[in-house]
C-alpha positions, 0 to 999 in steps of 0.5 A: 805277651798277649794270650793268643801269641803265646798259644801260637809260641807253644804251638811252634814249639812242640811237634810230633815226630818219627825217626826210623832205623833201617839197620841190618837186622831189624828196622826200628821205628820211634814216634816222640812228641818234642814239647819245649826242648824236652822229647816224649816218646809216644810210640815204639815199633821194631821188626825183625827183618835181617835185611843183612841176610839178603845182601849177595855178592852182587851187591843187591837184595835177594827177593825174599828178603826185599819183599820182607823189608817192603812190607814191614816198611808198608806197615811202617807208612801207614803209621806215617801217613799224616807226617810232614816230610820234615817231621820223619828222618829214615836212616839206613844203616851197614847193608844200605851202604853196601848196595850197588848204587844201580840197585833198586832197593832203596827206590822201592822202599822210599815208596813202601814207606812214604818217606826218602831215606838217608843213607848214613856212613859208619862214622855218622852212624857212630855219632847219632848213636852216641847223640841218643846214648848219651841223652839216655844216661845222667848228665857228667864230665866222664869219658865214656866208651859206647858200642854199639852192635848192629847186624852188619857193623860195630860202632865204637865212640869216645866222647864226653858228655854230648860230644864225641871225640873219637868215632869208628865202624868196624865192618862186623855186626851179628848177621855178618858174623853168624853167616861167616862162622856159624851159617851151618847152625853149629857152635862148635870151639873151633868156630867161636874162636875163629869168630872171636879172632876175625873179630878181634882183627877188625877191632886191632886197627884202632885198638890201641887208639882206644886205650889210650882214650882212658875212658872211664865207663862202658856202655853197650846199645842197640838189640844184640847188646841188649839181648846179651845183658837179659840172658846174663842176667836172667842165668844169674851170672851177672846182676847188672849190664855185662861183666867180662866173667858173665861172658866167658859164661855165656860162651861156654853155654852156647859151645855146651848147647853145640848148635842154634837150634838147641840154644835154650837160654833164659831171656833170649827170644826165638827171633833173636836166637839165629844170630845170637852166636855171631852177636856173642862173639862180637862183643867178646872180641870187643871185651877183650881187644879192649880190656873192659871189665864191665858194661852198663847197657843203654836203652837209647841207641841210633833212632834215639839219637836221630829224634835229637838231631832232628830236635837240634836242627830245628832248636838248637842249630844244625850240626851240619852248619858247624861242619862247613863252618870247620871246613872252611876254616881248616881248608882257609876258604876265602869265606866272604868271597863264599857268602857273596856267592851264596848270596847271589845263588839264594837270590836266583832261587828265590825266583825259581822255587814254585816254577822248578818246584824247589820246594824241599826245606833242605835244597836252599840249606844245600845250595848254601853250603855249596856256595861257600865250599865251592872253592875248598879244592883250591887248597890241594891245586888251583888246576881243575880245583873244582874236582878236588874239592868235589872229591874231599866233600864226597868221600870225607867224614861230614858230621850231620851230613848223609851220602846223598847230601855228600854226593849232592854236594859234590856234583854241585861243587864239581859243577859249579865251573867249566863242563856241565857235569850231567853223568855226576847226578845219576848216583842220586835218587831219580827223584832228586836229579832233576832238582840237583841239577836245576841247583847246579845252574843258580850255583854256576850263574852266581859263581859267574857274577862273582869271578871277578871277586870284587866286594862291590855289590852287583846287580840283582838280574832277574831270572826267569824260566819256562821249561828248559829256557832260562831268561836272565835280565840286567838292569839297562845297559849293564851289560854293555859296560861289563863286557866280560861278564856278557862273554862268559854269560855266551860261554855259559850258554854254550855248556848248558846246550850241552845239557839241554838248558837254554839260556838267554840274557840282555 
C-alpha cells in the first residue's frame, strides 16, 4: 500500500471522542483517543451537581438545581466546543427519566452544552455500565455480578465476559434514599433499618432471579460504591474492595456518629458525605438480599462503557442493528418485504437530505430500521397493526437504543399507514419534530410503492421538494398502467393536507 493511504488508513482510525454521564448525583465527563481499537483516555471531569435533589412532585427541576446543572454543563461545552456531533454521546440517566416530558430541562441543557442528549432507560443504562465494567476487568469466562449505584437508581447485571445476560434497575440510588430516610441529617437505628428494608423490597422482586444466576465474582462501580471501598479501607476494616464484615463496620460507624453533619470518616470527601448514609444502605441491602460476601471495585462504570459502544458502533458493528435483526426474527416479520421497503425510503432520501437538511448521520440509520420493523404489530393483530407495533418499539427493552429513538421510531412505525399522526412528534425534542416527520413522509411513500408486495422491481420516482410541496415523478405512462397506485397516491395526498404537506404526482 503506497505510504500516503496508509496515512489516510491511520487517520481514519483514530479519533478523539467525549462521552458525558448526566446521573442523578454527578455529571461525568470522559475524553479518550481511539487508536486502532485500543481506547486512551486522555481527560476526565466530573461534578457534584445532585440533579436528583431537584426533582419535585411535579416532575420538574427546581430552579436552584437547574441553574447548577446548567452551568456545570456550560463548563462541560466549552471543553466541547471543537467536537463533531458524532464524536460526543450525552446520556441522562434515573432523574432525566422521570421529567414530564413538557419540561424544559433537557432543552436548556442541550443548549448549555453544545451537544443533544440521550435519555437512556434503566436496562440500557444497565448495559452500557456493564459494557465499560467489564473492559476494565482481565478478560475471563466467569459470570459476574455488577452493580452499580447511582444517585436515583441501581443497576444490577449478570453477564459473561462482554455479554450481559441479565439486566435490572431498580428504582433506588443514594440522593433517593438519603431524602426518603435520613433528609433531617440524623442517622438514627431506627431510620437505617427502615432504609435498609425499603431497599431490601425493591431488590425482592428479581432476588431469587439473581441467585439462582451463580455468579462467581462481584463488582461494584460508579461514586457511591467506590467511596464506600476508600473508607473500608482507609479505617482498616477491609484490605481490598468490599467485605460483608467491613459493612457491618461501616453501619455501626455512621449510627455511632448519629447525624451527616458529624460524619467524620477516613477517605470520605465533604461533597460525598450528604448522601453517604442513603448510598450505605443501599449497598447494604444489596449484600444481603444477595448474599455476597465480597466486591471487588471497578474504576470503569457507565461513561466507560458509552466510549466503547460509541467505539463498536463505528468498528465493530452497531448493537442496535443486531436488536432489530432479533426483533424481526422474534416477531417473524417478512424481512425481504422490509428491505424492499427500506430500500425505496433510502432512495426517497437520498433525494431530499440537503433540501430538508436531513443531514444527522443516524436519520437514514432510523428510517432503515423503521423500514423493516414497520410490520412487526402484525404479529399481535393485523386490525390497526400499525399501533401495536408502535406500542411494543416504545415501550420494550431495545439494547443500544435511547427513549428518543424509541419514541422516533414509534411515531414513524405508527405513521407509516392511514392518518398522518402529527400529535405522535411533539414528545420529541423541537429540534427533531420537524425532520421526524419529514422521515415519516419517505417511509409512507415507500410503504405505498410496496403494498402490493410484489418482488419485482419498481420504478425509482423522483422526488422533489420546495417548502411543504412534494412533487413526485414516474417514468412516462407508468402511472396510467398502475391505477391502483395512482388512487392511493390521491389518497395520500389527502392525509398529508391534513398535516399541511402538499403532494402532487404524474
Amino acid at each position: 500500500m503506497p505510504e500516503d493511504a496508509v496515512q489516510a488508513a491511520d487517520a481514519a482510525s483514530t479519533r478523539t471522542v467525549a462521552a458525558v454521564d448526566l446521573g442523578s448525583n454527578s455529571f461525568h465527563m470522559v475524553v479518550a483517543r481511539i487508536d486502532a481499537g485500543h481506547v486512551q483516555i486522555t481527560d476526565r471531569l466530573k461534578e457534584m451537581v445532585r440533579l436528583g435533589e431537584g426533582l419535585t412532585e411535579e416532575h420538574t427541576i427546581t430552579p436552584e438545581v437547574a441553574e447548577r446543572a446548567l452551568a456545570c454543563l456550560e463548563r462541560f461545552g466549552q471543553r466541547l466546543r471543537d467536537f463533531a456531533p458524532e464524536d460526543v454521546r450525552a446520556v441522562g440517566t434515573n432523574t432525566l427519566r422521570q421529567l414530564d416530558p413538557g419540561a424544559d430541562f433537557i432543552d436548556r441543557a442541550e443548549s448549555a452544552l453544545g451537544q443533544s442528549i440521550d435519555v437512556i432507560a434503566g436496562r440500557e443504562e444497565a448495559r452500557l455500565i456493564y459494557l465499560g465494567v467489564a473492559y476494565g476487568l482481565a478478560a475471563g469466562g466467569e459470570r459476574r455480578l455488577v452493580v452499580d449505584i447511582g444517585g436515583g437508581s441501581t443497576e444490577m447485571i449478570i453477564g459473561r465476559a462482554f455479554s450481559p445476560r441479565l439486566r435490572e434497575s431498580l428504582h433506588m440510588g443514594c440522593v433517593s434514599m438519603t431524602r426518603r430516610h435520613f433528609a433531617d441529617g440524623r442517622i438514627t437505628a431506627k431510620a437505617m433499618q427502615r432504609a435498609e428494608l425499603s431497599g431490601a423490597l425493591e431488590v425482592r422482586p428479581v432476588r431469587e432471579l439473581f441467585r439462582r444466576a451463580r455468579w462467581e465474582r462481584a463488582v461494584g462501580s460508579s461514586g457511591t460504591i467506590r467511596a464506600i471501598a476508600a473508607v473500608v479501607q482507609a479505617e482498616g476494616w477491609c484490605e481490598d474492595g468490599i467485605s460483608a464484615e467491613s459493612l457491618v463496620r461501616l453501619r455501626e460507624a455512621l449510627l455511632k456518629a448519629g447525624k451527616v453533619s458529624a460524619l467524620d470518616l477516613k477517605g470520605l470527601s465533604d461533597e460525598r458525605r450528604p448522601v453517604f448514609a442513603g448510598g450505605v444502605a443501599v449497598l447494604r441491602s444489596v449484600f444481603d438480599s444477595l448474599g455476597i460476601a465480597h466486591m471487588q471495585v471497578s474504576d470503569y462504570a457507565l461513561r466507560e462503557g458509552v466510549l466503547y459502544e460509541m467505539m463498536g458502533r463505528h468498528q465493530q458493528g452497531d448493537v442496535r442493528e443486531r436488536t432489530v435483526v432479533t426483533l424481526c426474527r422474534q416477531f417473524h416479520v417478512d424481512q425481504e418485504h422490509g428491505r424492499r421497503v427500506e430500500a425505496t425510503a433510502l432512495g426517497l432520501y437520498r433525494q431530499l437530505v440537503t433540501s430538508w437538511s436531513l443531514d444527522d448521520f443516524d436519520y437514514p440509520r432510523l428510517l432503515a430500521w423503521a423500514a423493516r420493523l414497520h410490520e412487526i404489530g402484525v404479529m399481535i393483530a393485523h386490525s390497526q397493526y400499525q399501533k401495536h407495533g408502535a406500542y411494543l418499539l416504545r415501550n420494550a427493552d431495545l439494547p443500544g437504543f435511547t427513549r428518543q429513538e424509541q419514541t422516533l421510531l414509534a411515531a414513524l412505525v405508527l405513521g407509516h399507514r392511514r392518518k398522518f399522526p402529527v400529535q405522535e412528534f411533539a414528545p420529541l425534542p423541537k429540534a427533531v419534530q420537524q425532520a421526524a416527520q419529514r422521515l415519516c413522509v419517505m417511509l409512507r411513500l415507500a410503504v405505498l410503492l410496496h403494498r402490493g408486495r410484489s418482488v419485482d422491481s419498481k420504478p425509482n420516482p423522483t422526488l422533489q421538494v420546495e417548502g411543504e410541496n412534494l412533487t413526485l415523478s414516474f417514468p412516462d405512462d407508468w402511472l396510467s398502467t398502475h391505477p391502483l397506485t395512482q388512487l392511493e397516491l390521491e389518497q395520500e395526498a389527502e392525509r398529508l393536507a391534513v398535516a399541511g404537506l402538499q403532494l402532487s404526482f404524474g
